[in-house]
C-alpha positions in Angstrom: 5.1 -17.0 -5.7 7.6 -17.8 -3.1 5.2 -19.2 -0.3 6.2 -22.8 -1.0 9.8 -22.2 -1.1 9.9 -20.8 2.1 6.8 -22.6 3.9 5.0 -19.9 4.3 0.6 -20.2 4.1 0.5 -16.5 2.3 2.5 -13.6 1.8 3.2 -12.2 5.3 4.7 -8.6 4.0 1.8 -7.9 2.3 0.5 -4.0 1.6 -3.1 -4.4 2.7 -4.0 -3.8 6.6 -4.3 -7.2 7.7 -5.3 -7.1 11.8 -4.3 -10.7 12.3 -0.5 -9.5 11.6 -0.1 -6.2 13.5 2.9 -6.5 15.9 2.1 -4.9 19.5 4.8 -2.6 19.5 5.0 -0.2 22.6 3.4 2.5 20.8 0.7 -0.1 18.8 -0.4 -1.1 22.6 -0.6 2.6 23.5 -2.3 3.8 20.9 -5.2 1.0 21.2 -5.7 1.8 24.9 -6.1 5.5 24.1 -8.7 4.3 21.8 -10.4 1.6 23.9 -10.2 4.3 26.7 -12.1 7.3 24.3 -14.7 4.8 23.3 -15.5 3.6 27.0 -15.4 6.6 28.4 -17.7 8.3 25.9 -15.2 10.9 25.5 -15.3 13.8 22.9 -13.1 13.8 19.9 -10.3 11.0 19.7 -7.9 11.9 17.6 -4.7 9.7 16.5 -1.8 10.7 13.8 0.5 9.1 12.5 3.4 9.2 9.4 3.0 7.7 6.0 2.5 3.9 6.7 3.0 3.7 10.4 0.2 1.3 10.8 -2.7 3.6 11.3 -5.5 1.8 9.5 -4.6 -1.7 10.5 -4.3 -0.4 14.1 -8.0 0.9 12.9 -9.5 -2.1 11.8 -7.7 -3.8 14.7 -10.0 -1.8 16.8 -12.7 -2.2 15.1 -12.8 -5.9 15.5 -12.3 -5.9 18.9 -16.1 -4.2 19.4 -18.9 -5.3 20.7 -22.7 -5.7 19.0 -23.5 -2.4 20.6 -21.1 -0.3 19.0 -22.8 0.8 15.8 -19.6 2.1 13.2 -19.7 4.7 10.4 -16.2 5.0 8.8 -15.9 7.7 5.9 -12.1 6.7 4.3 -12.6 9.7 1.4 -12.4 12.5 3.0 -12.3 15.2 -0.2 -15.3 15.8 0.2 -17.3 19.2 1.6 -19.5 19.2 4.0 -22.7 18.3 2.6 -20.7 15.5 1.3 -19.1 14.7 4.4 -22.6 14.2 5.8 -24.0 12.3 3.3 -21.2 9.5 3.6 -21.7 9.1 7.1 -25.5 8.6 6.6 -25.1 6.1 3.6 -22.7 4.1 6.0 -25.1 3.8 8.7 -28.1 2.3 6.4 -29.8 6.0 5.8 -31.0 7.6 2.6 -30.4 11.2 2.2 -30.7 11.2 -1.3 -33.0 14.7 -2.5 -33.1 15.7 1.2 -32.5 19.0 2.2 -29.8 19.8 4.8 -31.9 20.7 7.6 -33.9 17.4 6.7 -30.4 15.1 6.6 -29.9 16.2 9.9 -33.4 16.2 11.3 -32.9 12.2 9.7 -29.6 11.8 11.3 -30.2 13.2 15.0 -33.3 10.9 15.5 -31.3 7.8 14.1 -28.6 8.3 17.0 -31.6 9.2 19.5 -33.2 5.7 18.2 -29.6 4.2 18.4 -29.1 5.6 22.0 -32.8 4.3 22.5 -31.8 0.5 21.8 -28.8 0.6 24.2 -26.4 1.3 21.0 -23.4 3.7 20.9 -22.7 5.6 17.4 -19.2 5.5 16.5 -18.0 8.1 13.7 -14.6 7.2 12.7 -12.9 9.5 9.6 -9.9 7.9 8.4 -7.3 10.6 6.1 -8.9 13.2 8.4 -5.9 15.4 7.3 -7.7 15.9 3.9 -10.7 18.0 5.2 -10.9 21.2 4.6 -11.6 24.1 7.8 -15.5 23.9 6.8 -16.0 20.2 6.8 -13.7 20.0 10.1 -16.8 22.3 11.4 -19.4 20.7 10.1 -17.8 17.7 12.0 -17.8 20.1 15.2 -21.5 20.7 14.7 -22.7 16.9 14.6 -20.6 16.5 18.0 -23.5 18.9 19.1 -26.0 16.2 18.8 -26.3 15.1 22.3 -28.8 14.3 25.6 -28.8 16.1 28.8 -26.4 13.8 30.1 -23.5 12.3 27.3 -23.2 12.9 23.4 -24.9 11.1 21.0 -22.0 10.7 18.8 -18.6 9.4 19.6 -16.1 11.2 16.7 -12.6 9.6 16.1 -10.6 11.5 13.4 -7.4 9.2 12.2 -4.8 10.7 10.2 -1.1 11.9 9.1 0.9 14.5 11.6 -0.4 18.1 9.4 -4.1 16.9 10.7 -2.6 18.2 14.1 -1.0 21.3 12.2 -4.7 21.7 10.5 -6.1 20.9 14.4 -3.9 24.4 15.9 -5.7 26.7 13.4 -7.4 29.7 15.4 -10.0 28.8 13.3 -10.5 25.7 15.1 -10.6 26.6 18.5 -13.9 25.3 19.1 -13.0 22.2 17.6 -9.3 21.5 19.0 -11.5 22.4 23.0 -13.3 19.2 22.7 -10.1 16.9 21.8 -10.2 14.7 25.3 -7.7 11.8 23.9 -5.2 12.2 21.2 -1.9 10.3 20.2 0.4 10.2 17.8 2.4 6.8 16.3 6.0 7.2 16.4 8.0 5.0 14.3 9.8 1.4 15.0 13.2 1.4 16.6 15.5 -1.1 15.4 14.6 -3.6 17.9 11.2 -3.4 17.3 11.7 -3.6 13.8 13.6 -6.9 14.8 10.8 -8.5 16.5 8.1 -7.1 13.8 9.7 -8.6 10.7 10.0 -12.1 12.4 6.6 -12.0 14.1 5.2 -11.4 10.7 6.8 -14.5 9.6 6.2 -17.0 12.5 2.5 -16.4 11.6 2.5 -17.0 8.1 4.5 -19.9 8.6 3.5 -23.4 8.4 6.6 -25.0 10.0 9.6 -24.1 11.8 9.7 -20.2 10.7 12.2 -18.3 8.8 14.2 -15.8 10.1 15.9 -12.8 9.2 19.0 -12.1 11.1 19.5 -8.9 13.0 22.1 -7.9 11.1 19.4 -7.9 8.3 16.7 -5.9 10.0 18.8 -3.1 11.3 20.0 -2.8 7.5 16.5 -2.6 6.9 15.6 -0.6 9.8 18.0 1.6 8.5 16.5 2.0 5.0 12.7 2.2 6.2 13.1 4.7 8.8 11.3 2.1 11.3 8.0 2.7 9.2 5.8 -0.3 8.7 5.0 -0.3 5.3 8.2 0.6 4.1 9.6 -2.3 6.2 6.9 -4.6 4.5 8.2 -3.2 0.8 11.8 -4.2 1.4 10.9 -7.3 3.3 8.7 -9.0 0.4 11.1 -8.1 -2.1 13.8 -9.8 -0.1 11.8 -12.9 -0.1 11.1 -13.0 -3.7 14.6 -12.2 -4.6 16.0 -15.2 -2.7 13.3 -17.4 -4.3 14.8 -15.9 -7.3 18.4 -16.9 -5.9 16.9 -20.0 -4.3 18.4 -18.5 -1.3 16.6 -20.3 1.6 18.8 -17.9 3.9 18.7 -14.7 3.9 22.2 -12.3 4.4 22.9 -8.8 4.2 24.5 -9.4 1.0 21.1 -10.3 -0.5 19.4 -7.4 1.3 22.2 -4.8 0.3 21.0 -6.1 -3.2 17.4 -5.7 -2.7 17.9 -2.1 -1.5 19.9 -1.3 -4.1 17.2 -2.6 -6.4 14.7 -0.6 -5.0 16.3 2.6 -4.6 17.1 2.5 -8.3 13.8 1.7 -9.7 12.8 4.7 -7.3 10.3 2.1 -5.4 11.1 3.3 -2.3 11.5 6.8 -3.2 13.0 8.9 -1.1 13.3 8.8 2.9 10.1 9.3 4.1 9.2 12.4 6.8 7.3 11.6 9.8 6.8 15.0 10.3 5.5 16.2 7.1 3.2 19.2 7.5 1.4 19.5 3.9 -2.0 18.6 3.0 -3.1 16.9 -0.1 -5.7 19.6 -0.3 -5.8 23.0 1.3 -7.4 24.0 4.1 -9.7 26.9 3.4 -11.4 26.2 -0.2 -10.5 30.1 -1.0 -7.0 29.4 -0.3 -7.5 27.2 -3.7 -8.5 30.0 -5.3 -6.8 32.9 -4.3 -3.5 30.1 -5.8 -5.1 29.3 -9.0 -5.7 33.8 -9.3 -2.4 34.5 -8.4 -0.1 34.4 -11.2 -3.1 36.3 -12.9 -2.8 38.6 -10.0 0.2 39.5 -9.6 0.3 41.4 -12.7 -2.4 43.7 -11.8 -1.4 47.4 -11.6 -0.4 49.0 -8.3 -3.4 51.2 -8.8 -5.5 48.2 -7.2 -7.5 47.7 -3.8 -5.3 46.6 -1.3 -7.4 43.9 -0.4 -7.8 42.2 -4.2 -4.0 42.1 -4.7 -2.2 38.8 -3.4 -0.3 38.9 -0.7 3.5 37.2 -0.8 2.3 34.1 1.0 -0.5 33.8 -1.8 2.3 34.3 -4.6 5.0 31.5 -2.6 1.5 29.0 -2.1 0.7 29.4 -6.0 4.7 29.0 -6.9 4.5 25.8 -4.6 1.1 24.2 -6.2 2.3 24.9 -10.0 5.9 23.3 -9.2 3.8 20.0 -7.5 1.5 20.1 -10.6 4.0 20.1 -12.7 5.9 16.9 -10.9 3.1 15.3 -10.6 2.5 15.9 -14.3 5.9 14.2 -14.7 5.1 11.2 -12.5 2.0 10.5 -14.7 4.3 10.4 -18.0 6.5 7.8 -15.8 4.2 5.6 -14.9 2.5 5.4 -18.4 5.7 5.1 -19.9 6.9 2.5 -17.7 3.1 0.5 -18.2 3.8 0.6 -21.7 7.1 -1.2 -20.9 5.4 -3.9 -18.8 3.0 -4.2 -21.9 5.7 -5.2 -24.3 7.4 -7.4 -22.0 4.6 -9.5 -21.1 3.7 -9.9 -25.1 7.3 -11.3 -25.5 6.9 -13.3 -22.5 3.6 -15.0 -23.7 5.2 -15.3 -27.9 8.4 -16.9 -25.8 6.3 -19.1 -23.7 4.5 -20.5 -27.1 7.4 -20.9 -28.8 9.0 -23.2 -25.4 5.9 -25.3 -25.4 6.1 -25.4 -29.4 9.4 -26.6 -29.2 9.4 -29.8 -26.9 7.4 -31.5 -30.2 9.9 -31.1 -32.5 13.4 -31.9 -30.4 13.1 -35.8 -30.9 13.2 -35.5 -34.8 15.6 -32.9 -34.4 18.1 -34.2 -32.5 17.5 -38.0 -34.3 18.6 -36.1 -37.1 21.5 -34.2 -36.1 22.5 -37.6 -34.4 21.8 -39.4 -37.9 19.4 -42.1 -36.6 15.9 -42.9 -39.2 13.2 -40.6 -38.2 10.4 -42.9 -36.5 8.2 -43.5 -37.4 9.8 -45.2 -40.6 8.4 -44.8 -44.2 7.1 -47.8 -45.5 9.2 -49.9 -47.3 8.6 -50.0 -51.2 9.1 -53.1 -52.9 11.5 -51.9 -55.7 13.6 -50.5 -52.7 16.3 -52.5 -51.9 16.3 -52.6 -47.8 18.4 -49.8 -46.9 22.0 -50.2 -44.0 20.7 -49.2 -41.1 23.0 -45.8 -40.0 25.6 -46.4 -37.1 24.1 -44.6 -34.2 27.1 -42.7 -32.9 28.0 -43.7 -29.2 29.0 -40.3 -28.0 26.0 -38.6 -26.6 24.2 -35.5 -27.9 25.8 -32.6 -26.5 22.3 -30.5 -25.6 22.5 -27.1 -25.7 20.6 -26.9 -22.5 23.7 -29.0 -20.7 26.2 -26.4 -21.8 28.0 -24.5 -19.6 26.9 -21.2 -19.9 28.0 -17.3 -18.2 25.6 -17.0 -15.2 22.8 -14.5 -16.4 21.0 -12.1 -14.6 19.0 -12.2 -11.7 15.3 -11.2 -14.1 16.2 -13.1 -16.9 16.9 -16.3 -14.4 13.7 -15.4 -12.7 11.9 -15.6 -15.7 13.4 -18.7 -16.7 12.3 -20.5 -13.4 8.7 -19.3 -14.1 8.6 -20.8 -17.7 10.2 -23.8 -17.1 13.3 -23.6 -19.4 15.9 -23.6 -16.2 15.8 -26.5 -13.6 14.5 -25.3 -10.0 16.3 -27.2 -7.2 13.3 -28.9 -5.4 15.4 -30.2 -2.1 13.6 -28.1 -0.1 9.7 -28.1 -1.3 
């Protein structure tokens, strides 16, 4: 869209983790040696957290490149799963076929694949991205399979990736076992305004093809400001400022622009509200009968008094219930949204496509139509008849046809001139293609 405008190969603000654009921040470089470090060292669990967009999978897949050929990876990236599940993923990732296998089989199948890995000179890497998702028994079942080992180093080299609750999830008593055999952990912090800075305009200089364009710091620390110093945020408010001054043929960018663009995005609730690096909710709960001692509660708590202690909810069961109806019920609303606003997008790009046939419609029939406004003969001419005396040519006026497209006209707005430089109908300055 705007990649010619401003020189640049691709999009470099793009959503999807892309390793060939992650900016070594301080804690980026930290967080790779802690991994490099657990995977030499053939140390237990690694485990590395991090908020909402911080950079966690690209720093991931970042790592993942920089292995060697004896380094044999399973990743599981859904992690709602239980723990036969669980399993199951990890085996179909490494080439294995548990399908109608008992469990006691799977992992019969599984510890001689790592002793056959371990055989050939090979290390087994489990890596479970979203590892905030699992629930107490499949963080067990994980436990167990760190189990499989020799006399002298583990078989299976475990690193769990995910958002700060995992850590929350990690200091259950529950987990004791588990959180004993953590040897490296880390957590991402956010950017600071300077490394915001430096990340916006290294993502540039690579997608560049020529001299690379720059934001000003006056323009990142308004974004820093916005984004909270998260990466993906920063990339959201970035790449909408580039296709708003393609849209303004702006081929600098100011803080009048990017004032603009966050007020944009703040009102079309892109950007939502400001994120929490320390959130401390899961998506799902931790213990499965935590699910259902929420879904029995309302049910529950109008039980008579006459009931066992133990089958009436507690207050904390009542407040958890409370919580899950009031997120069902936004998330309920959400839905609505986005169909509603899909259905929006639906009719607009019908007009679009009946306005775009009616533009390319219309360059056929301007000749005629402005030959006869201007009261010149059509062309081509009728044929003559004899009987017809010749007919006095018309006086072609000398004053040009005032065009409707050469009239001054009130500046429109921002989306309707955007759309207008897409089809065609407004000119595009080309000075600096």
């Amino acid at each position: 869209m705007y990649e010619r405008f401003y020189r640049l190969r691709e999009r470099p603000f793009a959503l999807t983790p892309d390793p060939d654009y992650l900016y070594p921040s301080r804690v980026h470089k930290e967080a790779l040696s802690y991994l490099r470090y657990g995977i030499e060292s053939h140390a237990g669990f690694v485990v590395i957290t991090g908020a909402i967009g911080s950079g966690k999978t690209t720093l991931l897949q970042t790592m993942l490149r920089g292995l060697d050929g004896r380094t044999t990876v399973a990743r599981v990236m859904n992690t709602l799963l239980d723990p036969r599940e669980l399993l199951e993923s990890a085996m179909i990732d490494l080439g294995l076929d548990p399908a109608g296998t008992s469990k006691p089989a799977m992992l019969k199948m599984f510890g001689e694949f790592l002793v056959n890995e371990r055989s050939g000179g090979r290390l087994v890497l489990l890596v479970i991205d979203e590892a905030q998702n699992l629930t107490l028994p499949a963080l067990e079942e994980i436990r167990m399979l760190s189990n499989l080992e020799t006399e002298k180093s583990k078989l299976l080299q475990i690193i769990l990736i995910g958002q700060p609750d995992l850590r929350d999830k990690l200091d259950r008593p529950e987990l004791e076992q588990l959180r004993q055999r953590i040897t490296v952990s880390y957590h991402l912090e956010a950017l600071d305004a300077e490394e915001t800075n430096h990340y916006i305009n290294h993502r540039l200089s690579r997608a560049s093809m020529g001299a690379p364009l720059e934001f000003p710091r006056a323009v990142t620390d308004r974004i820093h400001e916005r984004s909270g110093g998260v990466p993906r945020l920063i990339n959201v408010i970035s790449d909408a400022t580039l296709v708003f001054g393609y849209g303004e043929e702006r081929s600098v960018i100011d803080t009048a622009l990017i004032d603009e663009v966050i007020a944009d995005l703040d009102a079309t609730g892109v950007l939502g509200p400001r994120s929490n690096a320390n959130r401390h909710e899961s998506v799902v709960p931790a213990d499965p009968a935590m699910a259902a001692a929420m879904a029995g509660a309302g049910r529950a708590q109008g039980a008579t008094t006459d009931a066992p202690a133990a089958s009436r909810p507690t207050a904390e069961d009542v407040k958890l219930a409370r919580e899950l109806a009031e997120r069902e019920k936004e998330l309920r609303l959400r839905e609505a949204d986005i169909a509603s606003r899909e259905r929006e997008l639906a009719e607009q790009r019908r007009v679009l496509a009946e306005q775009y046939r009616l533009l390319k419609a219309r360059p056929a029939q301007q000749p005629q139509a402005a030959a006869a406004e201007a009261g010149a003969p059509a062309w081509p001419p009728a044929p003559a008849t004899p009987a017809a005396a010749p007919a006095a040519r018309p006086r072609v006026p000398v004053s040009t046809p005032a065009f409707t497209m050469y009239q001054s006209k009130r500046r429109s707005g921002f989306w309707r001139r955007f759309k207008n430089t897409l089809l065609g109908t407004e000119p595009v300055l080309e000075d600096s293609l």
